[in-house]
C-alpha positions as CSV (number, residue, x, y, z in Angstrom):
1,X,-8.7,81.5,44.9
2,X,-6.7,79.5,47.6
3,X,-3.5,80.4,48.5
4,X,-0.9,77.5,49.4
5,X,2.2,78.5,50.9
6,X,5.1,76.2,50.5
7,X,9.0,75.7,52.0
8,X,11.6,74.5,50.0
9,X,14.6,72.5,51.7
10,X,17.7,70.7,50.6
11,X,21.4,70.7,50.6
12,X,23.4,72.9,48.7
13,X,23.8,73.1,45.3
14,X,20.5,70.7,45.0
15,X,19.1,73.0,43.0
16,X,16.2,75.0,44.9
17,X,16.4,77.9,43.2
18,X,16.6,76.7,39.9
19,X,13.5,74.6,40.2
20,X,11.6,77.6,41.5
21,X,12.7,79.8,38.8
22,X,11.5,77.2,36.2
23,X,8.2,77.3,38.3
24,X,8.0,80.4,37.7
25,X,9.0,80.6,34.0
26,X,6.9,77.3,32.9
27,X,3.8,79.2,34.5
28,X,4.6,82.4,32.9
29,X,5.7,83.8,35.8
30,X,8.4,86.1,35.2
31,X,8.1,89.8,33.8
32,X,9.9,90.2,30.5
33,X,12.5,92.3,32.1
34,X,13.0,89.7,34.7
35,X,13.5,87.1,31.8
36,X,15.4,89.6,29.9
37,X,17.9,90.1,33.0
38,X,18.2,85.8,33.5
39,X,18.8,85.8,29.5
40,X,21.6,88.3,29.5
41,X,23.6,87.1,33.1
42,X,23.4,83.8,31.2
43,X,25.3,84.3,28.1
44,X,27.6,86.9,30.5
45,X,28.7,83.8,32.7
46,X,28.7,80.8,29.1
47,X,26.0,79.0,29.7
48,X,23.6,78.2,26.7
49,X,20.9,77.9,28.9
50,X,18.8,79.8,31.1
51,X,20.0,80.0,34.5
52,X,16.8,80.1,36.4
53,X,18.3,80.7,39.7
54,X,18.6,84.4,38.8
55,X,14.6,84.5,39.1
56,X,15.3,83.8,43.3
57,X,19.0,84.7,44.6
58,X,18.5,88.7,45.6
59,X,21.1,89.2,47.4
60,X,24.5,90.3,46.0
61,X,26.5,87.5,47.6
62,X,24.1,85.1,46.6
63,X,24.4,85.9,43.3
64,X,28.3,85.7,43.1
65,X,28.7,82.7,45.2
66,X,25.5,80.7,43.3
67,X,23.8,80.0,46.9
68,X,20.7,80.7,48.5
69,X,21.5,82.7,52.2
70,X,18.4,84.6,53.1
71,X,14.9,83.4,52.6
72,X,13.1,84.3,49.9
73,X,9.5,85.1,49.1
74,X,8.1,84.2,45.9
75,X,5.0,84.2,44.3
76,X,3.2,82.9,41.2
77,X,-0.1,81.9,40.5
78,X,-2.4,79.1,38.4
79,X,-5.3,79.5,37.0
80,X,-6.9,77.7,40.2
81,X,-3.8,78.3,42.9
82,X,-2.0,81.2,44.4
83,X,1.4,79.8,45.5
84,X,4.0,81.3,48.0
85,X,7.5,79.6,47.9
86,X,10.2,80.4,50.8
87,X,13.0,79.6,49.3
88,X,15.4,78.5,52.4
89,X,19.0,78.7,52.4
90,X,20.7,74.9,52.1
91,X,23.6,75.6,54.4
92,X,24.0,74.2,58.0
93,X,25.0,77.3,58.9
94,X,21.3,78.6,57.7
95,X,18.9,76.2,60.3
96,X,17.4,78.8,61.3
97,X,16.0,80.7,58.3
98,X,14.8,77.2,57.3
99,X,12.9,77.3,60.5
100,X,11.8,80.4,60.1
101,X,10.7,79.8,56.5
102,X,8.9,76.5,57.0
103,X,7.3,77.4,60.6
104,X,4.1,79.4,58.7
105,X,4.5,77.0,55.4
106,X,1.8,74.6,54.8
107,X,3.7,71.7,52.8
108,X,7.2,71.4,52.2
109,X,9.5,70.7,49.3
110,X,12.5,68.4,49.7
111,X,15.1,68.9,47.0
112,X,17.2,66.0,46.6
113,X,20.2,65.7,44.4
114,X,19.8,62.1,42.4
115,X,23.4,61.7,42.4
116,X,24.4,62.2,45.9
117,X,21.4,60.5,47.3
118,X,20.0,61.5,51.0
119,X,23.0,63.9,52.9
120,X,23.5,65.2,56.0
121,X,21.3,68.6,55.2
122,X,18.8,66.2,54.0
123,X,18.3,64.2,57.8
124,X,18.5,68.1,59.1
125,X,15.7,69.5,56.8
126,X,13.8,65.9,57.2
127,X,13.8,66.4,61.0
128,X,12.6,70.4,60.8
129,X,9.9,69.0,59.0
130,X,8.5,66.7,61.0
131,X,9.3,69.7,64.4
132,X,7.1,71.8,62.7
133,X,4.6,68.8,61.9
134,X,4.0,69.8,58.5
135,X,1.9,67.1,57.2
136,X,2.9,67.3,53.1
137,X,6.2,67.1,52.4
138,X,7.3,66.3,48.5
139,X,10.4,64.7,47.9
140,X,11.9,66.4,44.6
141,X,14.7,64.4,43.3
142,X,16.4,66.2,41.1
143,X,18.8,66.4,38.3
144,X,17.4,63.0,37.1
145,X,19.0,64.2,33.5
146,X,22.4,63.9,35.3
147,X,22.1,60.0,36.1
148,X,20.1,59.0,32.6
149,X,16.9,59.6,34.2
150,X,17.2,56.0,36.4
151,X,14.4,54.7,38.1
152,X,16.6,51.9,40.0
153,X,18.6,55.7,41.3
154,X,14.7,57.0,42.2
155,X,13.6,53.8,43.9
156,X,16.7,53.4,46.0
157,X,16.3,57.2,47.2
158,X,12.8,57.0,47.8
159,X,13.7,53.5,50.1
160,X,15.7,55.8,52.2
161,X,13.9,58.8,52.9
162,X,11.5,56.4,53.9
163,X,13.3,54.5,56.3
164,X,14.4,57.7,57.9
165,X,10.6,58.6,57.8
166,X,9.7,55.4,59.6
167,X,12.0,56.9,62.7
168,X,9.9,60.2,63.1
169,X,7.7,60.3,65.6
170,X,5.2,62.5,63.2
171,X,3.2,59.5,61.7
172,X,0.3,61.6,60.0
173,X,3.1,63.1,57.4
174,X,2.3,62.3,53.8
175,X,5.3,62.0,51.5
176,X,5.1,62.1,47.7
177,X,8.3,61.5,45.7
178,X,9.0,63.4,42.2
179,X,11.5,62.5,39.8
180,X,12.5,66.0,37.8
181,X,15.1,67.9,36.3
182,X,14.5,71.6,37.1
183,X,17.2,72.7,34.3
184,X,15.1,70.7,31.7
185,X,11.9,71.1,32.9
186,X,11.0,67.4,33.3
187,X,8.3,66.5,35.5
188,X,8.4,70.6,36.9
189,X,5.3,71.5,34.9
190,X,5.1,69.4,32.2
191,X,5.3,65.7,32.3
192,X,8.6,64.0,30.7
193,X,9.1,61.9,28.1
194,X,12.1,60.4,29.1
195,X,10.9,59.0,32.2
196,X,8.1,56.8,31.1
197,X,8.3,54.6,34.2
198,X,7.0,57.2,36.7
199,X,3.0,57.0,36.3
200,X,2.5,59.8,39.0
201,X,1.9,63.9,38.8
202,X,4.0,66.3,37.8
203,X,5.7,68.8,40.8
204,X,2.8,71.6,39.6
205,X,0.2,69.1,39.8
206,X,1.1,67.6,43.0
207,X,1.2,71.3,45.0
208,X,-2.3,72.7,43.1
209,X,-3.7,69.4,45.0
210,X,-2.5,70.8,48.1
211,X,-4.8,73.2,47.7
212,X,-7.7,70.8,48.2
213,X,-6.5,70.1,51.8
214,X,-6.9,71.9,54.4
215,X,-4.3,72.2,57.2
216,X,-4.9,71.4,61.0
217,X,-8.6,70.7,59.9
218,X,-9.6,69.0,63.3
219,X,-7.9,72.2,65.6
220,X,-10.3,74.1,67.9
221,X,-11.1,77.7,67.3
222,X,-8.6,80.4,68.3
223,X,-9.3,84.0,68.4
224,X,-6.7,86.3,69.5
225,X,-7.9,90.4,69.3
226,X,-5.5,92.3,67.7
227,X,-7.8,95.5,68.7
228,X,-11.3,97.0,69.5
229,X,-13.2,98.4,67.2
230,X,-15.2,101.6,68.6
231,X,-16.1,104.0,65.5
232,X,-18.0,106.5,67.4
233,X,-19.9,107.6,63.8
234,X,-23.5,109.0,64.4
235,X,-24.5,105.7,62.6
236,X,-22.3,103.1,64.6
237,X,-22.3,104.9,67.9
238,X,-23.2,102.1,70.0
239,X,-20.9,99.2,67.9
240,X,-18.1,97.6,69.8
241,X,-16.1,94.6,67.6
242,X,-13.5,92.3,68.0
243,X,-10.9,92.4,65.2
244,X,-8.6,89.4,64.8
245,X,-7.8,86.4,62.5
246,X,-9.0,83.0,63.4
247,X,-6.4,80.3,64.0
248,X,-8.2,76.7,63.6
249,X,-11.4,75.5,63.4
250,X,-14.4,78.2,63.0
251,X,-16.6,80.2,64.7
252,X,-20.5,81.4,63.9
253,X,-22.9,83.4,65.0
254,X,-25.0,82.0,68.1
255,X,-21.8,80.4,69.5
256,X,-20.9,80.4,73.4
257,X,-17.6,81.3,73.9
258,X,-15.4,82.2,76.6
259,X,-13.2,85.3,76.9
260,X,-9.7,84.8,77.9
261,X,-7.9,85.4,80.5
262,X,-11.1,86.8,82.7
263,X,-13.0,84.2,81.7
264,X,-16.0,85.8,81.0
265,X,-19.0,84.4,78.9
266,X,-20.7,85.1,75.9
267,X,-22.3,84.4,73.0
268,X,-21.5,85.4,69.2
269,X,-23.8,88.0,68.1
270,X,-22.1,89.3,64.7
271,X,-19.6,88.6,62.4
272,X,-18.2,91.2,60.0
273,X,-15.8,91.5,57.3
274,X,-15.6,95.0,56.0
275,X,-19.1,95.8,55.5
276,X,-20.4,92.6,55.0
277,X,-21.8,90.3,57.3
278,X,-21.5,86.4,57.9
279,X,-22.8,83.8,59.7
280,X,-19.9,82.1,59.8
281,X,-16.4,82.4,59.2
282,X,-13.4,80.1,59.1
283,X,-9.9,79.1,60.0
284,X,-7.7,81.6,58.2
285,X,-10.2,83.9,58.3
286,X,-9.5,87.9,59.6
287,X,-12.7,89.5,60.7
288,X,-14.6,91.5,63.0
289,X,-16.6,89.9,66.5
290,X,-19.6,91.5,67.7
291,X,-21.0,90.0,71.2
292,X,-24.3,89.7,72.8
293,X,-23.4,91.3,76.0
294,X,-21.1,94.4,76.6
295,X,-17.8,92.9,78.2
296,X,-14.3,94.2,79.1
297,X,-12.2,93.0,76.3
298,X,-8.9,94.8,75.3
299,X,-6.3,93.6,73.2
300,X,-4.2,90.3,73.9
301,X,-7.5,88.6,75.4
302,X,-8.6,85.5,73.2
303,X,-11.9,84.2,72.2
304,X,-12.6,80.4,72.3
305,X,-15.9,78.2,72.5
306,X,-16.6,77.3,76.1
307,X,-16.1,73.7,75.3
308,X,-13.0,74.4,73.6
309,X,-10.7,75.7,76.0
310,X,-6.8,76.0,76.1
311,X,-4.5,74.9,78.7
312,X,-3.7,77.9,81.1
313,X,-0.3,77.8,82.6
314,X,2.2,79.9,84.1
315,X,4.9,77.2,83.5
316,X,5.6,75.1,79.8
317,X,7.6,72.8,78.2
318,X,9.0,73.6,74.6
319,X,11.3,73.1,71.8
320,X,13.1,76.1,71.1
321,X,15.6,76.4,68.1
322,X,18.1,79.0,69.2
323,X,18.7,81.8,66.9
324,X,21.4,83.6,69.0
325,X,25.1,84.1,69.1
326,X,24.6,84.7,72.8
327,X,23.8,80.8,74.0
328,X,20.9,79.9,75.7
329,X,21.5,79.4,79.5
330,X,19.8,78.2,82.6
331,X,18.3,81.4,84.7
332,X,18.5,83.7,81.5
333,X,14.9,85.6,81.6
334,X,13.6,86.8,78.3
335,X,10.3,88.8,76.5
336,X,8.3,86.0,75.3
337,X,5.7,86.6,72.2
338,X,2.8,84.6,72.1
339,X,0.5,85.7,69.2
340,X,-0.3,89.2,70.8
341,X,0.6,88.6,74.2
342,X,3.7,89.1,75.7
343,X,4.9,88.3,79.0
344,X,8.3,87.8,81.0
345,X,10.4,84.6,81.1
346,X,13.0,82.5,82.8
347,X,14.2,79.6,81.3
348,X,14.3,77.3,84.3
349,X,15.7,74.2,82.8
350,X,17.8,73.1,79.7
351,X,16.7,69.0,79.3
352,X,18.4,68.1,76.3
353,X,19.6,68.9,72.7
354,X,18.1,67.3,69.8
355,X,20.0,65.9,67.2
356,X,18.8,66.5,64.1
357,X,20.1,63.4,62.7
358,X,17.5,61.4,64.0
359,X,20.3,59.8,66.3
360,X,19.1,60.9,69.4
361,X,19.6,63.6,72.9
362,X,22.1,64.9,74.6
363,X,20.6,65.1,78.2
364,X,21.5,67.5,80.4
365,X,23.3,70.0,78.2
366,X,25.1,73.0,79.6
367,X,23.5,75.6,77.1
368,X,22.2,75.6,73.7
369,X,24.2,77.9,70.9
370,X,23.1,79.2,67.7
371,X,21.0,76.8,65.2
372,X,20.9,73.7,68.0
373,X,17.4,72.6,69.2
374,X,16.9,71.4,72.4
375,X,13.9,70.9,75.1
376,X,13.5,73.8,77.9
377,X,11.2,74.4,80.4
378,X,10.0,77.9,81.0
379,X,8.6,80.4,83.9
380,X,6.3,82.9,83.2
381,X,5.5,86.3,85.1
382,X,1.7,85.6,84.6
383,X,-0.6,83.0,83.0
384,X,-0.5,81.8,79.1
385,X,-3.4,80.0,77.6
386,X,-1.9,77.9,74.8
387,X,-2.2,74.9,72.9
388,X,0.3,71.6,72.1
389,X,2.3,72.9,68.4
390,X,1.0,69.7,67.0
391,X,-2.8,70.6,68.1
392,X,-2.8,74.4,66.9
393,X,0.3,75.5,65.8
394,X,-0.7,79.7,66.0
395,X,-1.6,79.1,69.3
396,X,1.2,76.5,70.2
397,X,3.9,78.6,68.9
398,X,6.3,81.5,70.5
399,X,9.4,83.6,70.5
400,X,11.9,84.9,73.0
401,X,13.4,88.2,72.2
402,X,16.7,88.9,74.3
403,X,15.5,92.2,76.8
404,X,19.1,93.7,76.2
405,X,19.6,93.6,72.6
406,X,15.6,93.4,71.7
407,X,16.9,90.8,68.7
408,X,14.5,87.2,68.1
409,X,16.8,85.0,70.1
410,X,15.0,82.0,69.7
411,X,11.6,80.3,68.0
412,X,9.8,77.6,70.3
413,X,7.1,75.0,69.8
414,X,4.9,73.6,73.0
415,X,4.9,70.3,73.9
């Protein structure tokens, strides 16, 4: 079964958690405790309806206050599709967990509100979007029961968001706009009634499709080893594998590759998955390499095809969304994580801040404070072999972790 895992976005109050939670309960989701629980803190607070939001908000104060602050996993399934949702929080204060939550999703929800129209939060969560090049964004617009389920409202939203999409400089995006009501279900799971003019899918319908595509299908193979595999059994005395996931494209047995950073060549000889074994395996995939000749390989090294190869660089260029209280400063040396490596770094340059507004840079910024973006360049201790975010985003993806504190102070993509 494939599993699709999706971001939700939007401004407050747009209704994120209440469409998830009639995900969940249209696709019989929800234990009969859970439902029980949503039934009962309904009629407590006087609403004659289910308050699906219950289904998502864990925390305590997003329960009293009626707004999403951490990010939420949740999951739910099809009959053909395993789904995981990240339910992001809406606030500005918040960019970062939306990072965080879309930077591993695969598509994107936008939730709009049909009677505010496009917002502020909705240019922000628009631009994280297209930073983290997610290529299938759906644009919910919601509450449609709130403004007599108009198209003229529907078409003069859909007009904007893609105006704004026409200023993004990520043209492979593909948008799909959704009129629903997540309170009454229309267009969620089941198709409505009352809105006769829109001939397209349903929400459901529209993510079990994204199923069918596969993400960063043209990337080259990247194979980071998480460890060695040496069981020293009587049987498998002599067997020495490569555990790891691959990260874009695939690799298969008979397939030159080149180890990382030494350089070293080789070709495939096994590939294993438990105790089964394949002549093939792809993106996505975690399994265990076996190679023709006996080479030093230890944790951290990477395996690529030796036509394939990543840049190799001591110095990048990124765009780093800061997560810190502490601000980003020129000079400031950090741990950067890269997959499994780590090394040392110095931020050598601050270029600019992004606004997220689409209305341009600051240039030459004096630091960057918590939830801005902005363009660095970087200094490492020793070598990184990498790949552009928008060619393999596992391999073209880091984060710095502040050496004093040993907190994430920062997420950034390669240019």
């Amino acid at each position: 079964m494939k599993v699709v895992k999706i971001a939700t976005a939007g401004s407050v109050d747009d209704g994120k958690s209440t469409l998830i939670g009639r995900l969940l309960y249209d696709t019989n989701s929800l234990t009969e405790d859970k439902l029980q629980a949503i039934e009962e803190k309904s009629k407590q607070r006087g609403f004659d309806y289910l308050d699906f939001s219950l289904a998502t908000d864990g925390l305590v104060a997003e329960r009293e206050q009626g707004i999403t602050i951490d990010v939420a996993h949740i999951y739910f399934s099809t009959a053909s599709t395993s789904f995981i949702i990240a339910d992001t929080p809406g606030h500005i204060e918040y960019t970062r967990n939306m990072v965080t939550g879309a930077s591993t999703s695969q598509a994107s929800i936008v939730l709009i509100d049909a009677r505010k129209g496009v917002v502020e939060q909705t240019y922000r969560h628009f631009f994280i979007n297209n930073l983290l090049r997610l290529k299938n964004v759906i644009i919910a617009i919601n509450k449609m029961d709130l403004v007599d389920y108009s198209e003229e409202v529907f078409n003069q939203i859909k007009e904007e968001i893609t105006s704004l999409a026409s200023k993004s400089n990520h043209k492979n995006q593909e948008l799909t706009f959704v009129p629903l009501s997540a309170l009454q279900g229309d267009n969620v799971v089941i198709a409505s009634e009352k809105m006769s003019w829109y001939e397209g899918k349903t929400l459901l319908e529209n993510l079990e499709e994204l199923a069918q595509k596969d993400e960063q299908e043209n990337a080259q193979a990247r194979f980071p080893i998480q460890t060695v595999i040496r069981p020293k059994t009587e049987k498998h005395h002599d067997f020495r594998g490569y555990a790891g996931k691959i990260y874009g494209g695939e690799l298969a047995v008979g397939d030159e590759v080149v180890v990382l950073p030494s350089e070293t060549k080789s070709t495939i000889k096994g590939i294993y998955f438990f105790d089964e074994e394949y002549q093939k395996a792809t993106q996505g995939s975690s399994v265990t390499i076996t190679l023709e000749n006996d080479v030093n390989i230890s944790r951290g090294d990477m395996l690529v095809k030796k036509n394939e190869l990543p840049n190799v660089a001591k110095e990048l260029s990124a765009t780093i969304c800061w997560m810190d209280k502490t601000p980003l400063t020129t000079s400031q040396k950090y741990y950067l994580k890269h997959g499994v490596h780590d090394v040392q770094a110095k931020i050598i340059s601050l270029n600019e801040t992004i606004k997220t507004d689409f209305s341009g840079k600051e240039k030459a910024p004096s630091q960057l404070v918590l939830n801005e973006i902005g363009e660095v360049d970087l200094k490492l201790s020793k070598p990184l072999f990498f790949d552009a975010y928008e060619k393999n985003k596992a391999n073209g993806a880091f984060i710095l972790i502040n050496p004093k504190t040993n907190t994430t102070a920062g997420v950034g993509f390669i240019n």
